[in-house]
PAZAPA-4460 file (N, C-alpha, C; in steps of 0.05 Angstrom, whole numbers, plus 32768, in hexadecimal, padded with zeros to 4 digits):
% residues 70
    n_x    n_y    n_z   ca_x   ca_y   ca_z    c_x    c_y    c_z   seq   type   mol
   7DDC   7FED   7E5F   7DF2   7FE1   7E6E   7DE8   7FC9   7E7E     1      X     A
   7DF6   7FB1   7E80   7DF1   7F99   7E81   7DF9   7F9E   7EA7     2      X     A
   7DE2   7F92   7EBB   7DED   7F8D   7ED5   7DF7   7F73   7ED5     3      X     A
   7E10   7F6F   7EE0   7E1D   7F58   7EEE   7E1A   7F4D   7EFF     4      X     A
   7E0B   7F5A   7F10   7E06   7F4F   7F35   7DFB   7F36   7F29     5      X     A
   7E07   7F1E   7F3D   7DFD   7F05   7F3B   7DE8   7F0B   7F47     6      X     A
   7DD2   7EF0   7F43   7DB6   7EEC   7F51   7DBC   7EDC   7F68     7      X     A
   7DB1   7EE4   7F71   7DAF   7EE3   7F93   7DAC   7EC4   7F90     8      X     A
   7DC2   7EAF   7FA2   7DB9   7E96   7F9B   7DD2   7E89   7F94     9      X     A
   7DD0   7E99   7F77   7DE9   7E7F   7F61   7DFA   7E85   7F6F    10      X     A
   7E09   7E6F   7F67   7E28   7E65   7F67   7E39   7E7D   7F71    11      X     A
   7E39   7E95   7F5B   7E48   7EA6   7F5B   7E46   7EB3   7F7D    12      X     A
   7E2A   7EBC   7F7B   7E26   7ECA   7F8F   7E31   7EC2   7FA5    13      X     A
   7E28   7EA6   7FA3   7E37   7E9E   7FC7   7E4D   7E9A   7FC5    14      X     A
   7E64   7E9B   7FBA   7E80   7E9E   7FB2   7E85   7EB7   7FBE    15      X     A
   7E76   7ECE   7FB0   7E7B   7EEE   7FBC   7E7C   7EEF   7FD5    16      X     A
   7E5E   7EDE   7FD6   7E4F   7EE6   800B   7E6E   7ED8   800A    17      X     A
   7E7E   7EC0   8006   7E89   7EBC   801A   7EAC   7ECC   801F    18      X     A
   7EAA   7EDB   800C   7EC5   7EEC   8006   7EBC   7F02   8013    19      X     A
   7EA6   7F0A   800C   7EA4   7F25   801F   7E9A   7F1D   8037    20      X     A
   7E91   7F04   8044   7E8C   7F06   8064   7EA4   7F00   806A    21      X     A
   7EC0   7EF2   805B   7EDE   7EF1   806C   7EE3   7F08   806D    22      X     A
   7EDE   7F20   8067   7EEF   7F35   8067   7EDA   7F4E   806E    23      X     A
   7EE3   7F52   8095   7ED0   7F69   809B   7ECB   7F7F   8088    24      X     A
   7EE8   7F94   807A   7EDD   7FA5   8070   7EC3   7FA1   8059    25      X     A
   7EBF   7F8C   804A   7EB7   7F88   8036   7E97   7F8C   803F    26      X     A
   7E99   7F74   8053   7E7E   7F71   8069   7E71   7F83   806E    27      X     A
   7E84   7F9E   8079   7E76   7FB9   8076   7E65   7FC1   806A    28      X     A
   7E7F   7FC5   8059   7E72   7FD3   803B   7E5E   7FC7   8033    29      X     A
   7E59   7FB3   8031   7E48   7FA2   8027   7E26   7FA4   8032    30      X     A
   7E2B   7FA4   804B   7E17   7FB0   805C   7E09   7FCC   805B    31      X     A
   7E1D   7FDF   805D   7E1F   7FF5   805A   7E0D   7FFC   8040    32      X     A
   7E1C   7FEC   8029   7E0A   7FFB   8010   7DEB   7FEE   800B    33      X     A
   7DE1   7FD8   801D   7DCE   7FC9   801A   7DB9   7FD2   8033    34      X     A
   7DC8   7FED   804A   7DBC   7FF4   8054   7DB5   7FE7   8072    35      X     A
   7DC6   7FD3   8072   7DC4   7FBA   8086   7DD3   7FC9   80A4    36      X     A
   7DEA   7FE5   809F   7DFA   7FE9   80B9   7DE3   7FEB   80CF    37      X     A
   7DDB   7FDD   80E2   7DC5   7FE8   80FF   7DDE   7FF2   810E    38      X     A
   7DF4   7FF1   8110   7DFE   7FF6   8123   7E0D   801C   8120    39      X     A
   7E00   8026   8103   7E09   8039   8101   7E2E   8040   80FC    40      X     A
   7E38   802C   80F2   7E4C   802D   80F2   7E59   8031   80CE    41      X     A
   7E70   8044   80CD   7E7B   8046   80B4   7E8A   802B   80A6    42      X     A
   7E94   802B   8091   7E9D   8015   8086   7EC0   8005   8095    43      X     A
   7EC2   801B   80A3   7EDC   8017   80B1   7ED9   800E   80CA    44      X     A
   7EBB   8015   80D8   7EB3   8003   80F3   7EB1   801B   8104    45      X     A
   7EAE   803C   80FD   7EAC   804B   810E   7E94   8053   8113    46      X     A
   7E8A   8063   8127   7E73   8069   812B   7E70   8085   810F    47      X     A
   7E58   8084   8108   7E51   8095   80EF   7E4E   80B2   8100    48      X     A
   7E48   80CF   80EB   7E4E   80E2   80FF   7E27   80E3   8102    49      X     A
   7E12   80D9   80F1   7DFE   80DB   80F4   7DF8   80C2   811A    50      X     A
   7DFC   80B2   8117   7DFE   8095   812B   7DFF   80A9   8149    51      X     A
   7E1B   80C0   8144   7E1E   80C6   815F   7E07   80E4   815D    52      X     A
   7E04   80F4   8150   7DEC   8106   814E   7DD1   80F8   8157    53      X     A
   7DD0   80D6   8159   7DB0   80D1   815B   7DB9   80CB   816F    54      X     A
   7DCF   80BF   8186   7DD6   80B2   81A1   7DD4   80D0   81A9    55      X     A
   7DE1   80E0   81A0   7DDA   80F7   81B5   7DC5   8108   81C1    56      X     A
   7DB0   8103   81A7   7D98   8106   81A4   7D87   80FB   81B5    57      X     A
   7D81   80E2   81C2   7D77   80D0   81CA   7D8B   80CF   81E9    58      X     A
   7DA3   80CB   81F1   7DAE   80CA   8209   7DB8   80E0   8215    59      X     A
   7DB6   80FF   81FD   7DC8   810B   8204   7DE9   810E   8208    60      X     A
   7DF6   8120   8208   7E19   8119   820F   7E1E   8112   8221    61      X     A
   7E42   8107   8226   7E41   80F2   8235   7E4C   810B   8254    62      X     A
   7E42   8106   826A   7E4E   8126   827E   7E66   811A   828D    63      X     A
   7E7A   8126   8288   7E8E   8128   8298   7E96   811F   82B2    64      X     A
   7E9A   810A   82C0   7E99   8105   82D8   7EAE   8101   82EA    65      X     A
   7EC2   810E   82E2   7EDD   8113   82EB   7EE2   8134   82FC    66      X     A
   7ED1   8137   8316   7ED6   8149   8321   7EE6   8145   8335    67      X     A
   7EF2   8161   8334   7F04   8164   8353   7EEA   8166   8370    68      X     A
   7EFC   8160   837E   7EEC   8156   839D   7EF9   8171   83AE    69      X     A
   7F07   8184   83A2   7F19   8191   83B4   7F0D   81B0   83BC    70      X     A
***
């Protein structure tokens, strides 16, 4: 089976970057499958459920700070 992915470079390719950088979701994904998300985020822009397992890990949960004074 023949791959299609343009080579990084031609014509085609940069035709693609500029369709998928107009369009966040694409951007994502794009990221996403190239391994690029740092920000831990899903293809929809949410935090991943691994992202908040390592923030909690590292900061802990967030504590409650809405007490009564009474």
């Amino acid at each position: 089976m023949k791959d299609n992915k343009p080579t990084k470079g031609s014509a085609q390719w940069v035709r693609n970057e500029k369709i998928i950088n107009s369009n966040p979701a694409l951007k994502q994904m794009r990221d996403t499958a190239e391994g690029l998300s740092s920000r831990g985020e899903n293809y929809l822009g949410a935090p991943s459920q691994e992202y908040k397992d390592g923030w909690e890990k590292i900061f802990g949960k967030k504590k409650n700070e809405s007490k009564d004074d009474t």
